[in-house]
SEDREN-939629 format. One line per field, with one value per residue: residue number from 1; residue in one letter; x, y, z of N, C-alpha, C in turn. Coordinates in pm, 1 decimal, padded with zeros to 6 digits. Each point is the difference from the previous one (the first is absolute). Layout:
BEGIN
pos = [NUM / ...]
code = [a / ...]
n_x = [X / ...]
n_y = [Y / ...]
n_z = [Z / ...]
ca_x = [X / ...]
ca_y = [Y / ...]
ca_z = [Z / ...]
c_x = [X / ...]
c_y = [Y / ...]
c_z = [Z / ...]
END
This chain:
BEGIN
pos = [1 / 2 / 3 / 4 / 5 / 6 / 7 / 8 / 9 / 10 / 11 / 12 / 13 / 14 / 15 / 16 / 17 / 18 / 19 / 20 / 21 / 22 / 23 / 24 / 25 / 26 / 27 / 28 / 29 / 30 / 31 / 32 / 33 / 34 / 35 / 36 / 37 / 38 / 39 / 40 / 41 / 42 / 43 / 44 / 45 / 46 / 47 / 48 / 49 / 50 / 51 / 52 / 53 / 54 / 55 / 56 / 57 / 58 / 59 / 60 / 61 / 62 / 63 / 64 / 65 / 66 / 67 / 68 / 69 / 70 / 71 / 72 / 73 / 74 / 75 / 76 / 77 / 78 / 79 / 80 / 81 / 82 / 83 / 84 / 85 / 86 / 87 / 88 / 89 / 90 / 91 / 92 / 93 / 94]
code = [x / x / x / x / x / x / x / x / x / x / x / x / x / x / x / x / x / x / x / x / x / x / x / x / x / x / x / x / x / x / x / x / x / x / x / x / x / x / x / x / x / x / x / x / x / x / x / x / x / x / x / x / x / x / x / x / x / x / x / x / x / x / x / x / x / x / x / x / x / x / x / x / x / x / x / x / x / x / x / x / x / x / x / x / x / x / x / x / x / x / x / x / x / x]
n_x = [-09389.4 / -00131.2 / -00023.6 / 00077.7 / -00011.9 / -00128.3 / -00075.2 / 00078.1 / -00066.2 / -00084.6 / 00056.3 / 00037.7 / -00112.1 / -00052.5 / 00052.0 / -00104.3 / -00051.1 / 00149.5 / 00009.2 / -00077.2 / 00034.0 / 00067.0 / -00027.6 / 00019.5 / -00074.6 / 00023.1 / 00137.9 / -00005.5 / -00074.0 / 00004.4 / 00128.2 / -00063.1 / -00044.0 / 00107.2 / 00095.1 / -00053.4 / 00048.9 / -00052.3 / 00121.4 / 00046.9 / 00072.2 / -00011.0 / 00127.2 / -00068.4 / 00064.5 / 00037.0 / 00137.9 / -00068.0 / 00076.3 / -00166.9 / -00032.2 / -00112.0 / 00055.6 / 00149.0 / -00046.9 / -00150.1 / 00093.6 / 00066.2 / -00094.3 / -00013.1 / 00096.2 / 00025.7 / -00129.9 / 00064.1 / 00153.9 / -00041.2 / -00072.1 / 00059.2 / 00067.2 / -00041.8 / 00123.4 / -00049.3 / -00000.7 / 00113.6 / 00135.9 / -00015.5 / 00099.6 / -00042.2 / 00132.3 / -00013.7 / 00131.1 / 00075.0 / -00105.5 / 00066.9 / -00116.1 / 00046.7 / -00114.7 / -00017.2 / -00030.7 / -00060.1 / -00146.4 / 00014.8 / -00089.4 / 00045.8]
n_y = [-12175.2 / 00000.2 / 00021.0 / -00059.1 / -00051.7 / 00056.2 / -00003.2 / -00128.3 / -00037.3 / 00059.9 / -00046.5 / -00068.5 / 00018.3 / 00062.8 / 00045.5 / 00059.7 / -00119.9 / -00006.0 / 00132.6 / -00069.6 / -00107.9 / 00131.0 / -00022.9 / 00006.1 / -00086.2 / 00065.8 / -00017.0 / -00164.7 / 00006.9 / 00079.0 / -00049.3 / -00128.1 / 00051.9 / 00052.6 / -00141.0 / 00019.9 / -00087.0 / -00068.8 / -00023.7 / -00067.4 / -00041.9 / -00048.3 / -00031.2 / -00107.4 / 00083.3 / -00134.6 / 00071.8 / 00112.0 / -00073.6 / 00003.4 / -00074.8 / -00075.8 / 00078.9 / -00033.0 / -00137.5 / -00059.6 / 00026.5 / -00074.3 / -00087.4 / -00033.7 / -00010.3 / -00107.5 / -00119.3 / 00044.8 / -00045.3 / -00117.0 / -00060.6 / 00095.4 / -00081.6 / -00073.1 / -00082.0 / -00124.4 / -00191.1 / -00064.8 / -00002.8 / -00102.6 / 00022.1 / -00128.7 / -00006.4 / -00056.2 / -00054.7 / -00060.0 / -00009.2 / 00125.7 / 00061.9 / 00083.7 / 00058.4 / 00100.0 / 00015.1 / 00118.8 / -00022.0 / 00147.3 / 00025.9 / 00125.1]
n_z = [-04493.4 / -00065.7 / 00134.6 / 00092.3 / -00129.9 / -00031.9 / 00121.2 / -00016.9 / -00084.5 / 00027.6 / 00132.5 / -00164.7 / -00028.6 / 00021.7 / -00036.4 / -00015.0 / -00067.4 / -00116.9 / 00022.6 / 00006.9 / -00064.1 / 00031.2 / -00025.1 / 00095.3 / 00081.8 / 00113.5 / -00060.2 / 00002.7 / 00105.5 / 00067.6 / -00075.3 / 00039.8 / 00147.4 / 00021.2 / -00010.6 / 00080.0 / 00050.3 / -00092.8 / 00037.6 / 00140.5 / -00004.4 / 00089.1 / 00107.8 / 00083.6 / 00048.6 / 00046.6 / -00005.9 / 00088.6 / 00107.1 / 00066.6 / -00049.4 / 00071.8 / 00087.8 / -00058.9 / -00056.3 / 00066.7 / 00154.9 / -00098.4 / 00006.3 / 00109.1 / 00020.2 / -00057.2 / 00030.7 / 00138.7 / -00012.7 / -00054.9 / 00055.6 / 00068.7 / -00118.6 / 00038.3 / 00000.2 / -00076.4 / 00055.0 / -00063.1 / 00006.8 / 00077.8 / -00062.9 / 00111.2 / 00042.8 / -00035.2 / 00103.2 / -00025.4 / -00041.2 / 00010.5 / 00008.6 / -00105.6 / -00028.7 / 00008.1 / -00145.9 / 00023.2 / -00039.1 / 00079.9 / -00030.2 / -00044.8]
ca_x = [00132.2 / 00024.3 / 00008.6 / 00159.7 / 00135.2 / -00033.8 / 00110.9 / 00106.6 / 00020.9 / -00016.9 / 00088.0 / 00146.0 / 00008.8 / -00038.2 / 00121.2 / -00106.2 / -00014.8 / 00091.1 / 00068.3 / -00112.8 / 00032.8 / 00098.9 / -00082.3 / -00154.5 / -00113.8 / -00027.8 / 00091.5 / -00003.1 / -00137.7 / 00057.9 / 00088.2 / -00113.0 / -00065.8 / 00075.4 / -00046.4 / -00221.8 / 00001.1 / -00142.9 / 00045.2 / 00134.5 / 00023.9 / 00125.2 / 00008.3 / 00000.1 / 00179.0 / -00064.4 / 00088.8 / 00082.0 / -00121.5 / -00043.5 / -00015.5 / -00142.5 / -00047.7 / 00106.1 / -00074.7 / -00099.7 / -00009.7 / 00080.4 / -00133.0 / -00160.5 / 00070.6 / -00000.8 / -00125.0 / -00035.0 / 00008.2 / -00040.2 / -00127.1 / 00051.5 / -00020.3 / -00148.3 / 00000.5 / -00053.3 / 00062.6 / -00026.2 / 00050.3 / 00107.6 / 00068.5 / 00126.1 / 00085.9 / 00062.0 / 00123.3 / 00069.9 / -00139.4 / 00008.3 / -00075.0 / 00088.7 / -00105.0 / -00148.2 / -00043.1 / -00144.9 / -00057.5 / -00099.4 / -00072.4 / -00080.8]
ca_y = [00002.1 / 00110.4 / 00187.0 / -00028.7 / 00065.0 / 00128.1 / 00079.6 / -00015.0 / 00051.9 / 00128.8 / 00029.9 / -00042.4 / 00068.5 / 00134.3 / 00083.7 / 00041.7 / -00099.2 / -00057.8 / 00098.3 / -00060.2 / -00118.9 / -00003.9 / 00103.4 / 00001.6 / 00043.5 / 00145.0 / 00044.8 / -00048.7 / 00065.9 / 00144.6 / -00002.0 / -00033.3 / 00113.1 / 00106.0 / -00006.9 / -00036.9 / -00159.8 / -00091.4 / -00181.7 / -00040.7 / -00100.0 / 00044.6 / -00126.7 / 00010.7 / -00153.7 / -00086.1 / -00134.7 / 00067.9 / 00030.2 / -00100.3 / -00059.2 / 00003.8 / 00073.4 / 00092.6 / 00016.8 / 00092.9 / 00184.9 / 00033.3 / 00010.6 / 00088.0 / 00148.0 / 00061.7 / 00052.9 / 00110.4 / 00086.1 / -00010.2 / 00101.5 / 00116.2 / 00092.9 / -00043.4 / -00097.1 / -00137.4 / -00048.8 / -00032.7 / -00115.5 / -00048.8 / -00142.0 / -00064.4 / -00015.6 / -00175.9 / -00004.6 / -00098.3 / -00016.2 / 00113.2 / 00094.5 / 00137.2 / 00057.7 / -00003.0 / 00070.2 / 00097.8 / 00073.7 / 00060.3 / 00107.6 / 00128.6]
ca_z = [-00057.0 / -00161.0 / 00047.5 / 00018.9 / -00103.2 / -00048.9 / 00098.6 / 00031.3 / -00152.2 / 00041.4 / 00082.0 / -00035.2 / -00165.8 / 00055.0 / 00145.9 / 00090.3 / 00089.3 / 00064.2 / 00063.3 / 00124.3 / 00082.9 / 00068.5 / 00143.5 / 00076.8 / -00076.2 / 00012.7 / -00109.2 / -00109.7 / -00044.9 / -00030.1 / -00113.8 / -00132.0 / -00063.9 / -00072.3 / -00164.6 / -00040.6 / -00093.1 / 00023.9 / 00103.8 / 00027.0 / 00046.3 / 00096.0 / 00009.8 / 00153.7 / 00058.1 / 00080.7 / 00027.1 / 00152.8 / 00126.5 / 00030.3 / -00146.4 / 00048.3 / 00073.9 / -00056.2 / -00121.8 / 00041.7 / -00013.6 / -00091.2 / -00093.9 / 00044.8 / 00064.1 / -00186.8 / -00048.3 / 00004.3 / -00067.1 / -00156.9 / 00021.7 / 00048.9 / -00127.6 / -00069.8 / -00025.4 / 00083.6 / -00011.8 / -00143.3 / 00015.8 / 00084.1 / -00117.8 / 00067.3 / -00054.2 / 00098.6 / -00065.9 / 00058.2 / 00046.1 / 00106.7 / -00025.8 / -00036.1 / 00025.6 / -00129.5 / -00123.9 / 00045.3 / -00104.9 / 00011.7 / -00059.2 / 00005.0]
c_x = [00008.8 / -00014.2 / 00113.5 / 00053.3 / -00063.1 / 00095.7 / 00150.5 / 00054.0 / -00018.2 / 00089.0 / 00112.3 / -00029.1 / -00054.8 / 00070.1 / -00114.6 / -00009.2 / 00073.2 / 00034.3 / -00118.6 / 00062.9 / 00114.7 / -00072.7 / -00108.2 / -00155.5 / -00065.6 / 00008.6 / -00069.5 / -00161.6 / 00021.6 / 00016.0 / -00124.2 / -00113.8 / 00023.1 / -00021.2 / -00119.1 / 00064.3 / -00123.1 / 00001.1 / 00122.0 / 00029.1 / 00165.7 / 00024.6 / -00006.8 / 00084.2 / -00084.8 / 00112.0 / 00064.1 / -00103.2 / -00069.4 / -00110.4 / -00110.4 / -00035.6 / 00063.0 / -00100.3 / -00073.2 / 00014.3 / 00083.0 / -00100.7 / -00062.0 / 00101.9 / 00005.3 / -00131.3 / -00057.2 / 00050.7 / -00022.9 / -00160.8 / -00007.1 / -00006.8 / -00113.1 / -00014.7 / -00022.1 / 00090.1 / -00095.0 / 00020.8 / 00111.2 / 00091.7 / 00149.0 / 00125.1 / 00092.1 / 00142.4 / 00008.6 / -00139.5 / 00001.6 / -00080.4 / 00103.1 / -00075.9 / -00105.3 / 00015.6 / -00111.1 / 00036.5 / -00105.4 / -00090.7 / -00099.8 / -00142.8]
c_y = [00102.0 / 00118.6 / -00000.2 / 00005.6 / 00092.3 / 00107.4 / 00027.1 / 00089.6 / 00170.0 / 00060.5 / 00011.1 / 00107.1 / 00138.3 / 00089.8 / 00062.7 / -00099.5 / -00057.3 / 00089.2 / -00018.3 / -00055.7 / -00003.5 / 00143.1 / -00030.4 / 00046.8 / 00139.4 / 00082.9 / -00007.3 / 00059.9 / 00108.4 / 00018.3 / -00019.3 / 00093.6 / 00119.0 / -00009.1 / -00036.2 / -00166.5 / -00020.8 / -00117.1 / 00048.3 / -00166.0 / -00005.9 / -00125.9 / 00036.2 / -00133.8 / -00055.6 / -00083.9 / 00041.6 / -00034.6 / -00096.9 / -00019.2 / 00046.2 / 00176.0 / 00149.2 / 00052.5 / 00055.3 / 00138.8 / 00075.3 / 00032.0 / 00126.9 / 00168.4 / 00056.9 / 00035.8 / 00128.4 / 00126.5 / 00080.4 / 00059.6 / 00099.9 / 00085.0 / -00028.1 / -00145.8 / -00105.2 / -00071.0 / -00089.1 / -00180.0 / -00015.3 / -00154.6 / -00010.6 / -00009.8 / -00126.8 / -00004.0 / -00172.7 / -00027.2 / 00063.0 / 00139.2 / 00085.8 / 00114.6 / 00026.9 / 00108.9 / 00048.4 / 00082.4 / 00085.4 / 00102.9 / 00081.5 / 00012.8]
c_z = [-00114.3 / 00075.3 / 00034.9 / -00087.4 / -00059.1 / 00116.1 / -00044.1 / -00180.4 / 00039.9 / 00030.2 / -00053.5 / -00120.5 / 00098.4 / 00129.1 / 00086.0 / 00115.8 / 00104.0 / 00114.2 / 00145.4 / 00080.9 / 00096.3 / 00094.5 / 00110.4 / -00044.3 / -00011.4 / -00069.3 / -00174.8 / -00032.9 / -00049.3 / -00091.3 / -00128.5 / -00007.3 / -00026.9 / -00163.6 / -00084.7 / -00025.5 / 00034.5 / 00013.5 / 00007.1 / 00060.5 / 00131.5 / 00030.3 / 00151.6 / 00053.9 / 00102.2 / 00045.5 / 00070.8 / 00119.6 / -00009.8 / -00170.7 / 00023.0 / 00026.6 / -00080.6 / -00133.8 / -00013.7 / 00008.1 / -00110.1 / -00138.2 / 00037.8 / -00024.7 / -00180.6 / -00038.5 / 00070.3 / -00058.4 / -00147.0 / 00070.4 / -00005.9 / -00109.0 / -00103.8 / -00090.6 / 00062.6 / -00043.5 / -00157.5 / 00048.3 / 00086.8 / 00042.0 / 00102.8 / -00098.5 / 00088.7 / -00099.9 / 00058.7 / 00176.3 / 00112.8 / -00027.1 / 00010.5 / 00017.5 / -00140.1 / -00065.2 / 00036.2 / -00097.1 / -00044.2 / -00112.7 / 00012.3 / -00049.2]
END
């Protein structure tokens, strides 16, 4: 829960960050290593499609792309609404 609102605080006080989370991951890599960040954090949606399977390749398709630029994964923090998985806070570094 304390990486979920660290995430979520980031995201609200830093426009770098914030300017992530509305992009694909391909993108959003890109973007962070353009600007040398030495973490980013993105949000991966989970509330389209199939939950189980949507999720997964929705993960895997960000950690590759965050690989790609030389970053790993840090942390990865479910986001549950009204006890429906919304998707996850990923949190990668260089």
């Amino acid at each position: 829960m304390k990486h979920l609102l660290l995430a979520v605080l980031l995201a609200c006080t830093l426009p770098a960050h914030a300017g992530l989370f509305d992009k694909n991951p391909d993108k959003a890599a890109e973007e962070a290593a353009r600007a040398n960040m030495a973490a980013a954090t993105v949000w991966v949606d989970a509330s389209w499609g199939f939950r189980n399977q949507g999720a997964a390749n929705s993960l895997s398709r960000a950690h590759q792309a965050f690989a790609t630029h030389g970053y790993k994964v840090v942390s990865v923090e479910p986001y549950i609404e009204n006890g429906d998985l919304q998707g996850f806070f990923v949190t990668y570094q260089k």
